[in-house]
DSSP file (Angstrom, degrees, kcal/mol; ACC not computed):
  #  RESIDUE AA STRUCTURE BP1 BP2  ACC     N-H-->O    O-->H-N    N-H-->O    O-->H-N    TCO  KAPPA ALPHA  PHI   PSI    X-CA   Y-CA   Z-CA
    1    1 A X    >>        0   0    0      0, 0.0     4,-2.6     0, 0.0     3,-0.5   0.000 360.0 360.0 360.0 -42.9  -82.9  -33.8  112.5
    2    2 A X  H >>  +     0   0    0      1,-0.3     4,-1.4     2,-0.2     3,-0.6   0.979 360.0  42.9 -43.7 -77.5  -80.2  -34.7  109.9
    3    3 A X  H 34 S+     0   0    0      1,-0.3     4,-0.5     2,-0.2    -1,-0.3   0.445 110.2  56.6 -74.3  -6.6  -77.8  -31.8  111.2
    4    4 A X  H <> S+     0   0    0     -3,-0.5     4,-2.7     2,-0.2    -1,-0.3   0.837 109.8  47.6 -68.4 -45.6  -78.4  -32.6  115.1
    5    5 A X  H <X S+     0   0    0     -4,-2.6     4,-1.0    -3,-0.6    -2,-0.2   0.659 109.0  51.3 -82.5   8.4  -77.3  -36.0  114.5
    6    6 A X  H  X S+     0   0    0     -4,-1.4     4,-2.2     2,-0.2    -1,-0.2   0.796 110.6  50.7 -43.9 -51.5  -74.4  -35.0  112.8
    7    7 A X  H  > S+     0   0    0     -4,-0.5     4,-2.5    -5,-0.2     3,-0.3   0.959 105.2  48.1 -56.7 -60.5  -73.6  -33.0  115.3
    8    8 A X  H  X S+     0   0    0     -4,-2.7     4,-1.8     2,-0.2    -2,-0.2   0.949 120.0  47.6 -73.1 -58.0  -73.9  -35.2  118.3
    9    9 A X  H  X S+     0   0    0     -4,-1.0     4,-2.2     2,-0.2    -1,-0.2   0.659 107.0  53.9   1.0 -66.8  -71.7  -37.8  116.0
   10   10 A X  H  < S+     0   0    0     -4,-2.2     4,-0.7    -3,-0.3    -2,-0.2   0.980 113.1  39.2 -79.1 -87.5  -69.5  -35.3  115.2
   11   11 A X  H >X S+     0   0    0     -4,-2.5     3,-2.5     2,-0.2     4,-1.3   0.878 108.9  68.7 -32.5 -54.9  -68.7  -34.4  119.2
   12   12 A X  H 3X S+     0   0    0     -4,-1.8     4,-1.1     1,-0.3     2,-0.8   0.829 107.0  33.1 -30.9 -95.4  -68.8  -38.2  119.9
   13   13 A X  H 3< S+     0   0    0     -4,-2.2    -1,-0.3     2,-0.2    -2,-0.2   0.265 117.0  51.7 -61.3  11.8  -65.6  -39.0  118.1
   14   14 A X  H X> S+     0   0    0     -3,-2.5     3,-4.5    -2,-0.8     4,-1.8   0.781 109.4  54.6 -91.0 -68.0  -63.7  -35.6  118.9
   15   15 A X  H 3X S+     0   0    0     -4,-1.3     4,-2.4     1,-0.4     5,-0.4   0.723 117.3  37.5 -32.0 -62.7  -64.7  -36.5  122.7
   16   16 A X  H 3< S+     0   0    0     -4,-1.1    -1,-0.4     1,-0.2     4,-0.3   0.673 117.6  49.7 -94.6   0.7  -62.9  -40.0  122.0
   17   17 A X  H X>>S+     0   0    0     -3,-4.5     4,-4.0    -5,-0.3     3,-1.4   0.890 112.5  45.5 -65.2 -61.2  -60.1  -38.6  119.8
   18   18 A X  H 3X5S+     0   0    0     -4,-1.8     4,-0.6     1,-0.3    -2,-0.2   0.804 119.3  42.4 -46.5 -49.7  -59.3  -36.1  122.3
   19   19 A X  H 3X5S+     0   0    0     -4,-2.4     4,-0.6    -5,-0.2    -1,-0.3   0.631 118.0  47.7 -64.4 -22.9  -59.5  -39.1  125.5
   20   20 A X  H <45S+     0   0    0     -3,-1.4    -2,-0.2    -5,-0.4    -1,-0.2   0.882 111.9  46.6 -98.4 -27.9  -57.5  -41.7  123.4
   21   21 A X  H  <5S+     0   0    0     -4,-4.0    -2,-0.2     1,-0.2    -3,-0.1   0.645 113.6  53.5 -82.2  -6.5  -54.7  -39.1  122.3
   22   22 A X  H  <<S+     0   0    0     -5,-0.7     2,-1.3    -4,-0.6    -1,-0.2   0.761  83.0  92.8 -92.1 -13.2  -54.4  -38.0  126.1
   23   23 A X     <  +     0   0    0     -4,-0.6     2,-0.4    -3,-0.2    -1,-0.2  -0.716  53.4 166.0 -87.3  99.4  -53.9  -41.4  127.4
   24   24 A X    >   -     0   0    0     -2,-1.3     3,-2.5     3,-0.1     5,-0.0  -0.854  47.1 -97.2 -97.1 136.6  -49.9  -41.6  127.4
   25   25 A X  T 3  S+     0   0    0     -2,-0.4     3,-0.1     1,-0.2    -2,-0.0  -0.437 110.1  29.2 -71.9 143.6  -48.8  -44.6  129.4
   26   26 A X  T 3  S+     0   0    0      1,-0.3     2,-0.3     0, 0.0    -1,-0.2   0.034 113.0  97.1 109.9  -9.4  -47.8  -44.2  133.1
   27   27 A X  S <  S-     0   0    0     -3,-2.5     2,-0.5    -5,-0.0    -1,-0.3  -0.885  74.1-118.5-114.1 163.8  -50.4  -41.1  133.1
   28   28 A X        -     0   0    0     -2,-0.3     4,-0.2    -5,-0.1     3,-0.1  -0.681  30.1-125.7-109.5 144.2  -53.6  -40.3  133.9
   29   29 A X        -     0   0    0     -2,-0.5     2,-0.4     2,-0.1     4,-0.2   0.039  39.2 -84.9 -57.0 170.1  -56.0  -39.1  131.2
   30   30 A X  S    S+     0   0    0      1,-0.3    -1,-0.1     2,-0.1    -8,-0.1  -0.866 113.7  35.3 -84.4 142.4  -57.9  -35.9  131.5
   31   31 A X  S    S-     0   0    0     -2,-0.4    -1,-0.3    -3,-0.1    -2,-0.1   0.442 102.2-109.2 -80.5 156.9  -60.0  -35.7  132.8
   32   32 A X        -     0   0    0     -4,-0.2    -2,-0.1     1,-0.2     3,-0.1   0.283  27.5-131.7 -24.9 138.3  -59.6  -38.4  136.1
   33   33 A X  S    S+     0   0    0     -4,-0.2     2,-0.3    -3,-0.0    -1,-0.2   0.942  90.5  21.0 -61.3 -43.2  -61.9  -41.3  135.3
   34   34 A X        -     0   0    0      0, 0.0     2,-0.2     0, 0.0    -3,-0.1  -0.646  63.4-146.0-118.0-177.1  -63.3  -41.0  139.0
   35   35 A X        -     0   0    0     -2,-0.3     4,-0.1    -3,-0.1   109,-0.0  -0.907  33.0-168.6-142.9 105.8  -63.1  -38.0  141.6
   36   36 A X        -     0   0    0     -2,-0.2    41,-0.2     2,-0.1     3,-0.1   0.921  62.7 -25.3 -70.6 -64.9  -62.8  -40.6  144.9
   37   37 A X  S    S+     0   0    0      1,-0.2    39,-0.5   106,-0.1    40,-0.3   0.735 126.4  34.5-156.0  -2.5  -63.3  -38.4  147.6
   38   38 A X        -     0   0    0    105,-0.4     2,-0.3    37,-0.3   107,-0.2  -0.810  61.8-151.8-143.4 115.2  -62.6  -34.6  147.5
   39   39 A X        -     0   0    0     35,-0.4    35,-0.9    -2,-0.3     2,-0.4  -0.441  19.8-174.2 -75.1 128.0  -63.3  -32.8  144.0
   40   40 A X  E     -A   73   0A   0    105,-0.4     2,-0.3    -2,-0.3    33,-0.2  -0.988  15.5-170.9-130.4 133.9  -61.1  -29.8  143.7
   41   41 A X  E     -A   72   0A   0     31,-1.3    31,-1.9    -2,-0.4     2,-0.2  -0.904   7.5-164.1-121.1 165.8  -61.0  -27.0  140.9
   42   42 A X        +     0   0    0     -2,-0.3     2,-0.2    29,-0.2    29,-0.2  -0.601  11.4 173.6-125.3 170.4  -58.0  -24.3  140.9
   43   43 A X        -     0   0    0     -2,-0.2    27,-1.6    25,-0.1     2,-0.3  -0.731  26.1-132.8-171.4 152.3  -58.4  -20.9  138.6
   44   44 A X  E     -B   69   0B   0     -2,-0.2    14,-0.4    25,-0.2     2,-0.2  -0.722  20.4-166.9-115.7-175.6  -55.6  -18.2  138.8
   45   45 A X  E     -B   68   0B   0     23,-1.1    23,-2.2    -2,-0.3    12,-0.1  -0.937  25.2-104.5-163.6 143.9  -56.3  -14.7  139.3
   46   46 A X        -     0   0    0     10,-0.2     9,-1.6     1,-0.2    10,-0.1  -0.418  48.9-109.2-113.5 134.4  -54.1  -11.3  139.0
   47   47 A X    >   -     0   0    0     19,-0.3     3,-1.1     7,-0.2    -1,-0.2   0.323  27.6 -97.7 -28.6 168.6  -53.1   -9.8  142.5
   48   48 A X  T 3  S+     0   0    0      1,-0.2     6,-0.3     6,-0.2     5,-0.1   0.842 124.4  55.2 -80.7 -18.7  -54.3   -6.8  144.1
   49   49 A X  T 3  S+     0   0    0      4,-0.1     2,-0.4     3,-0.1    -1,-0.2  -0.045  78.3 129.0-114.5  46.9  -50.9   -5.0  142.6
   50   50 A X    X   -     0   0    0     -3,-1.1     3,-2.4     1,-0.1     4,-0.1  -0.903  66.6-138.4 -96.6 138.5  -51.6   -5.9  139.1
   51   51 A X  T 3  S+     0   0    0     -2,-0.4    -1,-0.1     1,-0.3    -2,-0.0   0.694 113.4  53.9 -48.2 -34.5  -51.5   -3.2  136.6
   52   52 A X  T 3  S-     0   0    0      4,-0.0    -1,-0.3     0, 0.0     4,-0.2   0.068 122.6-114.8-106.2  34.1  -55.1   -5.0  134.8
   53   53 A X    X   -     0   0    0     -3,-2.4     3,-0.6    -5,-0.1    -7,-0.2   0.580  51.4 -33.9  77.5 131.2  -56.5   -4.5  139.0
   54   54 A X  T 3  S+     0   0    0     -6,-0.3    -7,-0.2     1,-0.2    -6,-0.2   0.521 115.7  15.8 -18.2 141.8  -57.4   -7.4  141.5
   55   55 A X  T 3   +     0   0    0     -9,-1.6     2,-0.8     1,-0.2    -1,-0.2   0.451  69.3 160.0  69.2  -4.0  -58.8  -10.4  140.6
   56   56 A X    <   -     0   0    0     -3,-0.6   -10,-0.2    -4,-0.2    -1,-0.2  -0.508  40.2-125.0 -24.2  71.2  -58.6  -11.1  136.9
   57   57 A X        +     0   0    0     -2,-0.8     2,-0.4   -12,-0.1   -12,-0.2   0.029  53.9 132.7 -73.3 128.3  -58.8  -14.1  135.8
   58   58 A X        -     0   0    0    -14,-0.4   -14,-0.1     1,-0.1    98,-0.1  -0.930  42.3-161.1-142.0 149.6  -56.1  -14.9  133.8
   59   59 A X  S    S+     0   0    0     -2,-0.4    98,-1.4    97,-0.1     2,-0.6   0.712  77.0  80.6-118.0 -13.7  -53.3  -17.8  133.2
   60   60 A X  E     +e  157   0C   0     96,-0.2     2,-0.5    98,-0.1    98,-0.2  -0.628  60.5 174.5 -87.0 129.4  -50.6  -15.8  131.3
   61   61 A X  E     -e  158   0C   0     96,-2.2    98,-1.1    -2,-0.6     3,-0.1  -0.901  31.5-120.9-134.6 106.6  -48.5  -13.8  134.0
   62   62 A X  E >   -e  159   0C   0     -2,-0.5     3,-2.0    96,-0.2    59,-0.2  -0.153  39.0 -90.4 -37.6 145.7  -45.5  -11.9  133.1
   63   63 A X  T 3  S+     0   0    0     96,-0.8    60,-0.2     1,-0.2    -1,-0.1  -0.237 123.7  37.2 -70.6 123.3  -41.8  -12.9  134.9
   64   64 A X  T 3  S+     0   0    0     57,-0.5     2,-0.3    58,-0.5    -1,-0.2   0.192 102.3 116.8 115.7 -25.7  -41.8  -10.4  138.3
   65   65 A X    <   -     0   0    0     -3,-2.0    56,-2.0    57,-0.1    -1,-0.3  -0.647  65.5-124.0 -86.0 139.7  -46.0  -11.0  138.8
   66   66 A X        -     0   0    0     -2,-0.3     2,-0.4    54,-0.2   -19,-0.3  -0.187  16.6-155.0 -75.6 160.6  -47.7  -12.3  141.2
   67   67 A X        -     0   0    0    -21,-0.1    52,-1.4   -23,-0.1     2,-0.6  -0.997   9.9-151.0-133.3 134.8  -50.4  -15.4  140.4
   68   68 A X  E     -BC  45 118B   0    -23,-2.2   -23,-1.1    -2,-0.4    50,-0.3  -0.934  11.7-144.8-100.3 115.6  -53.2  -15.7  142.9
   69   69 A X  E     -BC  44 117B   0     48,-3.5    48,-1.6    -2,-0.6     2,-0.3  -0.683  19.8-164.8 -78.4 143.7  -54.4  -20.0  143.2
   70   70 A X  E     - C   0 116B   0    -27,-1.6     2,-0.6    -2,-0.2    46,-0.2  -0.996  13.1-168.9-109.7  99.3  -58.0  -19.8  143.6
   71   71 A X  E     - C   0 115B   0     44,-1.5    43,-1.1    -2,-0.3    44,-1.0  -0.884  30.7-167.2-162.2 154.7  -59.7  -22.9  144.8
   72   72 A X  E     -A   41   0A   0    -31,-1.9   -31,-1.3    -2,-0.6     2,-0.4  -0.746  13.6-176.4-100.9 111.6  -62.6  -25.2  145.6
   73   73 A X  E     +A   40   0A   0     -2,-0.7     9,-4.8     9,-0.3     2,-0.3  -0.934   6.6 172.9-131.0 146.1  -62.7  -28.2  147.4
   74   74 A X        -     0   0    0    -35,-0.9   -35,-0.4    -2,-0.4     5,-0.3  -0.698  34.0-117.1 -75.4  29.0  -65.4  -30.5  148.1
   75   75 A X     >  -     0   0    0     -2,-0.3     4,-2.0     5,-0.2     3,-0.4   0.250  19.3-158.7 -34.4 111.0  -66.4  -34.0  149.6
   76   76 A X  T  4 S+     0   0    0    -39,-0.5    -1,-0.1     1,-0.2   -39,-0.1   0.889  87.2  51.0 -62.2 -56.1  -67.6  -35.8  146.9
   77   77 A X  T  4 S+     0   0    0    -40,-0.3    -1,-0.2     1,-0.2    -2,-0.1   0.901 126.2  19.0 -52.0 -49.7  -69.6  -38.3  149.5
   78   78 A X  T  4 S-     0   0    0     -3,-0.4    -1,-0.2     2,-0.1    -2,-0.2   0.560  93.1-127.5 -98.8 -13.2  -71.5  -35.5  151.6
   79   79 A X     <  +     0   0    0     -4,-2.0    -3,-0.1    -5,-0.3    -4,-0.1   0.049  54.8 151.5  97.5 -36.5  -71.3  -32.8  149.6
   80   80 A X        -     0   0    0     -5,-0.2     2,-0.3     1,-0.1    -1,-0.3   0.029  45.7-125.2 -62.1 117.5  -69.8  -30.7  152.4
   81   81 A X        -     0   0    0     -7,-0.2    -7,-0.3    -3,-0.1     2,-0.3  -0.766  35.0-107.9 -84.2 157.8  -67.4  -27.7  151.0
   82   82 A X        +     0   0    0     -9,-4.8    -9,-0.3    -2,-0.3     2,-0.2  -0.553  45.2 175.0 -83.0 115.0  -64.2  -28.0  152.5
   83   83 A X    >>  -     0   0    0     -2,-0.3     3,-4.2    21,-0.1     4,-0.7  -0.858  46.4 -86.0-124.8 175.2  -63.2  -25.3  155.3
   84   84 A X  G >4 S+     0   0    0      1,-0.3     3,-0.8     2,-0.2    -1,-0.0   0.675 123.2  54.4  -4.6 -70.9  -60.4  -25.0  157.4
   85   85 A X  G 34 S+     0   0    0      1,-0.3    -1,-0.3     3,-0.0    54,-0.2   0.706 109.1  60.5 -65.8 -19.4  -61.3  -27.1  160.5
   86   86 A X  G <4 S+     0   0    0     -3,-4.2    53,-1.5    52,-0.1     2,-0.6   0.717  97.8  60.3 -82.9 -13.4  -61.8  -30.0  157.6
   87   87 A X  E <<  -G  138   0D   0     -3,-0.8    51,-0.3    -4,-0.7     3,-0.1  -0.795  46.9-172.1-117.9 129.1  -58.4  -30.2  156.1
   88   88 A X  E    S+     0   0D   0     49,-2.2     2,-0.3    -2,-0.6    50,-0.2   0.654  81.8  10.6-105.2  -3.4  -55.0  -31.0  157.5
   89   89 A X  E     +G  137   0D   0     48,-1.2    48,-3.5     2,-0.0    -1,-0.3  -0.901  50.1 157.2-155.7 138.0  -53.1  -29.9  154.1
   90   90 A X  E     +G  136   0D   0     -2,-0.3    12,-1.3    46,-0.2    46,-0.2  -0.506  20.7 153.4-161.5 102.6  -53.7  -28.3  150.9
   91   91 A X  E     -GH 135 101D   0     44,-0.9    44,-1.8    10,-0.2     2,-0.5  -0.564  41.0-118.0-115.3 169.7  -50.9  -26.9  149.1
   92   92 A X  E     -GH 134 100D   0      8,-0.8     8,-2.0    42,-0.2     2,-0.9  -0.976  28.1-151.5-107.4 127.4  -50.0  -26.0  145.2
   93   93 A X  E     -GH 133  99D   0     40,-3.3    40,-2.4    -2,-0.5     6,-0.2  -0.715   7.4-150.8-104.4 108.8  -47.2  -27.9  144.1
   94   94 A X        -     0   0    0      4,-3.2    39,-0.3    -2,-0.9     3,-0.1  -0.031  31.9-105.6 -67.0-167.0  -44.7  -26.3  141.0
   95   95 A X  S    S+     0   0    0      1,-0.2    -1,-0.1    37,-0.1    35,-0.0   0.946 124.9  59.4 -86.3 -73.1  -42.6  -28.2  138.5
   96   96 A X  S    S-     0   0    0      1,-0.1    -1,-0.2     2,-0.0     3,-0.1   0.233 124.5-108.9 -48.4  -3.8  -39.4  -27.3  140.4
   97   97 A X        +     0   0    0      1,-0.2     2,-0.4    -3,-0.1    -1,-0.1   0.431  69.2 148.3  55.9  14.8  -41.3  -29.3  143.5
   98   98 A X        -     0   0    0     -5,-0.1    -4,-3.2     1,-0.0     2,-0.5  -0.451  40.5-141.8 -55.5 129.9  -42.0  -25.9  145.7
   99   99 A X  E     -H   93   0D   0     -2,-0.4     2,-0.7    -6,-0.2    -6,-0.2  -0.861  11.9-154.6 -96.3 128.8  -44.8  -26.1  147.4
  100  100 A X  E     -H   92   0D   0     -8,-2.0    -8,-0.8    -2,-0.5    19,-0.1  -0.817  21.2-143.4-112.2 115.7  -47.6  -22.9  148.0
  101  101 A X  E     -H   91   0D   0     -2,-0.7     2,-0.6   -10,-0.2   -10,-0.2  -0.411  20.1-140.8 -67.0 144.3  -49.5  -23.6  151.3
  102  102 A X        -     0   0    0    -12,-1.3    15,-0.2    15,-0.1     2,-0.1  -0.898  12.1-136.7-121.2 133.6  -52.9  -22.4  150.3
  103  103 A X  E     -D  116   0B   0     13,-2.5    13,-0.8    -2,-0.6     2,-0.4  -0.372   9.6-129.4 -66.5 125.3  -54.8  -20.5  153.1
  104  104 A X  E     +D  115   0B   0     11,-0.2     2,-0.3    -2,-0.1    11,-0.2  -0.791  28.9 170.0-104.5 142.9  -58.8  -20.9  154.1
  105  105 A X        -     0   0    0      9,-2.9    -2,-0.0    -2,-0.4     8,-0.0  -0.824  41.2-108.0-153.3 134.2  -60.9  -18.0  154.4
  106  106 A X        -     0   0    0     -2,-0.3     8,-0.1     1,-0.1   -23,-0.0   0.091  43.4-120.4 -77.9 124.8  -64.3  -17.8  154.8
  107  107 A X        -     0   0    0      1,-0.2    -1,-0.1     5,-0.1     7,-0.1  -0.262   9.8-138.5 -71.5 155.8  -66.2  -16.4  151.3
  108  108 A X  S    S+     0   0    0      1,-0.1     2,-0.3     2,-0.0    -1,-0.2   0.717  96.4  21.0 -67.1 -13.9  -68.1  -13.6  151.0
  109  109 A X  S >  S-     0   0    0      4,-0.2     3,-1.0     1,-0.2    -1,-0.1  -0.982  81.9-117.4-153.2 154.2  -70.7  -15.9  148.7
  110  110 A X  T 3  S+     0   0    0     -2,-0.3    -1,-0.2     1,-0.3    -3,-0.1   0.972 114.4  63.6 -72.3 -50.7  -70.9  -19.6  148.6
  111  111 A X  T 3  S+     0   0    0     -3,-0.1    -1,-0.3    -4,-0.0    -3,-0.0   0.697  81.8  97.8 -47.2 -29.3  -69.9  -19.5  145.1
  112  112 A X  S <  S-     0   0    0     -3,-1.0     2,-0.2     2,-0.0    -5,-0.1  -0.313  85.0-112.7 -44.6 161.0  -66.3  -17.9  145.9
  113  113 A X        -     0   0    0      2,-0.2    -4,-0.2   -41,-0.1   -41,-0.2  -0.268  29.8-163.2 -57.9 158.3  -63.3  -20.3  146.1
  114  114 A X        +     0   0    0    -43,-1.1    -9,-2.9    -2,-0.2     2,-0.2   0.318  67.1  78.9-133.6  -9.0  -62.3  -20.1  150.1
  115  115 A X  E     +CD  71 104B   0    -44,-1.0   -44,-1.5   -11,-0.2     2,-0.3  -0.742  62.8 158.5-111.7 147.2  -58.8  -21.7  149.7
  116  116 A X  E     +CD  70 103B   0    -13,-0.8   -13,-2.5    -2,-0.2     2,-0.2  -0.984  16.0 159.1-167.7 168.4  -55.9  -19.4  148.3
  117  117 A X  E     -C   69   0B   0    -48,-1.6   -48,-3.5    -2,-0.3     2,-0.3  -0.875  23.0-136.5-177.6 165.5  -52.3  -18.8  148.1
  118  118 A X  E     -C   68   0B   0    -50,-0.3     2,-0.4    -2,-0.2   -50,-0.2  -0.980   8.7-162.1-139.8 128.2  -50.0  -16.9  145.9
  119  119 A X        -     0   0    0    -52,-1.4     2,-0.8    -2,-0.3   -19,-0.0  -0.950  12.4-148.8-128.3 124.8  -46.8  -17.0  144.0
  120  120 A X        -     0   0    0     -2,-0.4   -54,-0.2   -54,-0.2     2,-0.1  -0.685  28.4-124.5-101.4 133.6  -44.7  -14.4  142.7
  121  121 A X        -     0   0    0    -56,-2.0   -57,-0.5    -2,-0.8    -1,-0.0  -0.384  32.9-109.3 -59.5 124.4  -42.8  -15.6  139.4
  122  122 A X    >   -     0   0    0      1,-0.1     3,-0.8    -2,-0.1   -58,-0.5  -0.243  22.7-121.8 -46.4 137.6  -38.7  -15.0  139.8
  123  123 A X  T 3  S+     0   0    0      1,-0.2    -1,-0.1   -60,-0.2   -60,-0.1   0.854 118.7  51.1 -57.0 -48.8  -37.7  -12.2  137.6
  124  124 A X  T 3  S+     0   0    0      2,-0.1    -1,-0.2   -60,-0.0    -2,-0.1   0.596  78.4 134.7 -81.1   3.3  -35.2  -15.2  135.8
  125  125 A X    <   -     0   0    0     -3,-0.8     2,-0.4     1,-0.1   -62,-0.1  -0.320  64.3-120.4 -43.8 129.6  -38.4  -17.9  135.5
  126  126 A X        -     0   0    0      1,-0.1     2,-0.2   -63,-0.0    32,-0.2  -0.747  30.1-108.8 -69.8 131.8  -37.9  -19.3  131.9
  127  127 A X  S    S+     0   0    0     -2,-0.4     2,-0.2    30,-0.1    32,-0.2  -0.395  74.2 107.0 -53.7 113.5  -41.1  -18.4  130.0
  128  128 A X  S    S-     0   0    0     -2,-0.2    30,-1.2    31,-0.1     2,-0.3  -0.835  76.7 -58.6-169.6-164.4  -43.0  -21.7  129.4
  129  129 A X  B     -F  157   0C   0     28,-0.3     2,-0.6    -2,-0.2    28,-0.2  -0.597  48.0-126.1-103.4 177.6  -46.1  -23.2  130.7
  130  130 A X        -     0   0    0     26,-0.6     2,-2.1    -2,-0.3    26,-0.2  -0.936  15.0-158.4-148.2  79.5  -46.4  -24.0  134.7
  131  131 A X        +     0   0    0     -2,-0.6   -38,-0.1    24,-0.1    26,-0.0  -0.025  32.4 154.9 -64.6  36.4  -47.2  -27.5  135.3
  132  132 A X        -     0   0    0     -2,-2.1    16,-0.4    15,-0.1     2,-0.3  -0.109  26.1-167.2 -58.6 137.5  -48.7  -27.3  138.8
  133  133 A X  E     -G   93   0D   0    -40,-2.4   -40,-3.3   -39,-0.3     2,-0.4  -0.852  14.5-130.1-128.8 178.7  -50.8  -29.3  140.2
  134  134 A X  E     -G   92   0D   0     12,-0.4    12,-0.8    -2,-0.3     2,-0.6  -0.915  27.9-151.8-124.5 152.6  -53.2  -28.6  144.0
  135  135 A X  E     -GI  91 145D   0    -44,-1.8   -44,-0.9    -2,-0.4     2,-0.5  -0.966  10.9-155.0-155.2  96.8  -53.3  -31.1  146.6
  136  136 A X  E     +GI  90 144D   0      8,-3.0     8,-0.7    -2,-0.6     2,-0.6  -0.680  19.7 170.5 -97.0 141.4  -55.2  -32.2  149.2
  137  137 A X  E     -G   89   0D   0    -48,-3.5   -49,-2.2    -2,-0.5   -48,-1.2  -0.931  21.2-152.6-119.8 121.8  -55.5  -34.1  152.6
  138  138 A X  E     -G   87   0D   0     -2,-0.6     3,-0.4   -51,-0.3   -51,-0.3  -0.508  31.3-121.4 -78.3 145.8  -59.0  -34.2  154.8
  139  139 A X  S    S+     0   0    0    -53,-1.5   -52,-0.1     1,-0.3    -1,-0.1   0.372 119.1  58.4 -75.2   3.1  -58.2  -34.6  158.8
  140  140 A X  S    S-     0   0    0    -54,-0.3    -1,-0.3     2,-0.1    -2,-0.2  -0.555 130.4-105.4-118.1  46.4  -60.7  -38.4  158.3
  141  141 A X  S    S+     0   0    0     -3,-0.4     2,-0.4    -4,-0.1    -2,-0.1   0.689  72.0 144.3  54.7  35.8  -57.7  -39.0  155.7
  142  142 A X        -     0   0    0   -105,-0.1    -4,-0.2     2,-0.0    -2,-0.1  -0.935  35.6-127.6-145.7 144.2  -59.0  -38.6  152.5
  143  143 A X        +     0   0    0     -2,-0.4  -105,-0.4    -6,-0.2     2,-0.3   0.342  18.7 179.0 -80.2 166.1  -57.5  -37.1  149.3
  144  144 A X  E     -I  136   0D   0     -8,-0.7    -8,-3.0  -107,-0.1     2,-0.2  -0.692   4.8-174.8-168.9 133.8  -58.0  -34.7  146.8
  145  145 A X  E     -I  135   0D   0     -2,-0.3  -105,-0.4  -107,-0.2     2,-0.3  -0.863   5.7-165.4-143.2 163.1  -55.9  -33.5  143.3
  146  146 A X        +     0   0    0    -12,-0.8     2,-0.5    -2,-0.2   -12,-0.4  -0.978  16.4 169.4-150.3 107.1  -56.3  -30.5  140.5
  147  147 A X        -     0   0    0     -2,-0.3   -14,-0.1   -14,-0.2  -105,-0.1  -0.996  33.3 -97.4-135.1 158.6  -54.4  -30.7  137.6
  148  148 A X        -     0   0    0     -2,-0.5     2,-0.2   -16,-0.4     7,-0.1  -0.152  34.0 -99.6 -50.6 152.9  -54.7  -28.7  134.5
  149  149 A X        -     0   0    0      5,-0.4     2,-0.1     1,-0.1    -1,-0.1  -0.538  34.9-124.5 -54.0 138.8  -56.5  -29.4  131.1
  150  150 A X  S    S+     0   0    0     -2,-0.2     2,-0.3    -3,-0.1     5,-0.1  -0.088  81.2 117.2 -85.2  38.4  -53.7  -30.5  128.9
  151  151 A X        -     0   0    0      3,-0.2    -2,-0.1    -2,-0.1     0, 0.0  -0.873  66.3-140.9 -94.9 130.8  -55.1  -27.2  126.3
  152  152 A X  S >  S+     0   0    0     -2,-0.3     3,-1.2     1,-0.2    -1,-0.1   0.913  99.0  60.1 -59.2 -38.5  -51.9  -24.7  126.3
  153  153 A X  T 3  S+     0   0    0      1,-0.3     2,-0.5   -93,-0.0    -1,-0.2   0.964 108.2  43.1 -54.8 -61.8  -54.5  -21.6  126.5
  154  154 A X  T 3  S+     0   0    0    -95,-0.0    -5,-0.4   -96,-0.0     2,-0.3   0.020  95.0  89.7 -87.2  35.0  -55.9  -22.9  129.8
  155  155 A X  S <  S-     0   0    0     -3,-1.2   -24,-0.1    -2,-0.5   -96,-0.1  -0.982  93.2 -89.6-132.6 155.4  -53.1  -23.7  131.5
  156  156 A X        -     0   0    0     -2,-0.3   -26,-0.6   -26,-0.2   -96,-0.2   0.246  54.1-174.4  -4.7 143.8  -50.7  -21.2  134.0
  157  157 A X  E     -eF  60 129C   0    -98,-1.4   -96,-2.2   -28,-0.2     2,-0.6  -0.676  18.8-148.1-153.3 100.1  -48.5  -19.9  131.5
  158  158 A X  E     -e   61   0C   0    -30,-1.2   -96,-0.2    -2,-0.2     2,-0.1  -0.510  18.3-166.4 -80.1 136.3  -45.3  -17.5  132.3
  159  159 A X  E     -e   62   0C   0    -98,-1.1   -96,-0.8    -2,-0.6   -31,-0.1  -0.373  32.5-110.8-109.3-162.1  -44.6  -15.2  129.8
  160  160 A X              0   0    0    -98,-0.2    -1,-0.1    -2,-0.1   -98,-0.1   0.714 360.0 360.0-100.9 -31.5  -41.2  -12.8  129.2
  161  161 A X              0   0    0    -99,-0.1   -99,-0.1   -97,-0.0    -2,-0.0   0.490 360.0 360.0  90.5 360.0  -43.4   -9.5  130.1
């Protein structure tokens, strides 16, 4: 009983280190305090002409490889996953402010992602991490955004190759 509360203690106050060092002013922590009205998660995934074979999930991508965005979005109110005929935009947005339209197509299992889009890294990309974030618009006008975990491991990462 001793070491279970210890434990749950012990998570308590990493839980509020980790939320009180992530609150910088003029941003917002991770993760969002609310999800308003469309919940979106992103994951990337290796192309069909990567050398480790379609579909990988991975976030470090050598300069000259392609990154596949993977993603789910949601109405938070109804539940309803988001297809095509629901959305009037949903792009991935880069540092550099390109934007990657991401594409719906219907999954083979409800558990796939149905939204996708792709970017292949410029052979000159400086090696760093890939601050992107995913973006959504509902045709009834309501919003929806993806950003990374601020952990360096789980986020997008280009490397030198």
């Amino acid at each position: 009983m001793r070491r279970r509360t210890a434990v749950l203690v012990g998570m308590f106050v990493l839980t509020l280190t980790a939320v009180g060092l992530a609150a910088v002013p003029g941003e917002i922590p991770f993760p969002s305090q609310t999800v308003e009205s469309v919940f979106v998660s992103t994951r990337t995934v290796t192309a069909p002409s990567s050398p480790d074979g379609p579909g990988v999930l991975t976030n470090f991508y050598a300069r000259g490889s392609t990154v596949v965005f993977q993603v789910f979005a949601g109405a938070t109110k109804t539940g309803k996953i988001l297809t095509g005929a629901d959305v009037k935009y949903a792009y991935v947005k880069l540092p550099d402010g390109t934007k990657i339209k991401l594409s719906y197509k219907e999954p083979a299992n409800t558990t796939d992602p149905a939204w996708s889009g792709t970017w292949t890294i410029p052979a000159n990309y400086t090696p760093k991490i890939v601050d992107f974030v995913v973006r959504f618009r509902t045709k009834d006008k309501q919003y929806g955004n993806f950003v990374q975990i601020p952990v360096s491991t789980s986020q997008l990462t280009v490397t030198a190759g």
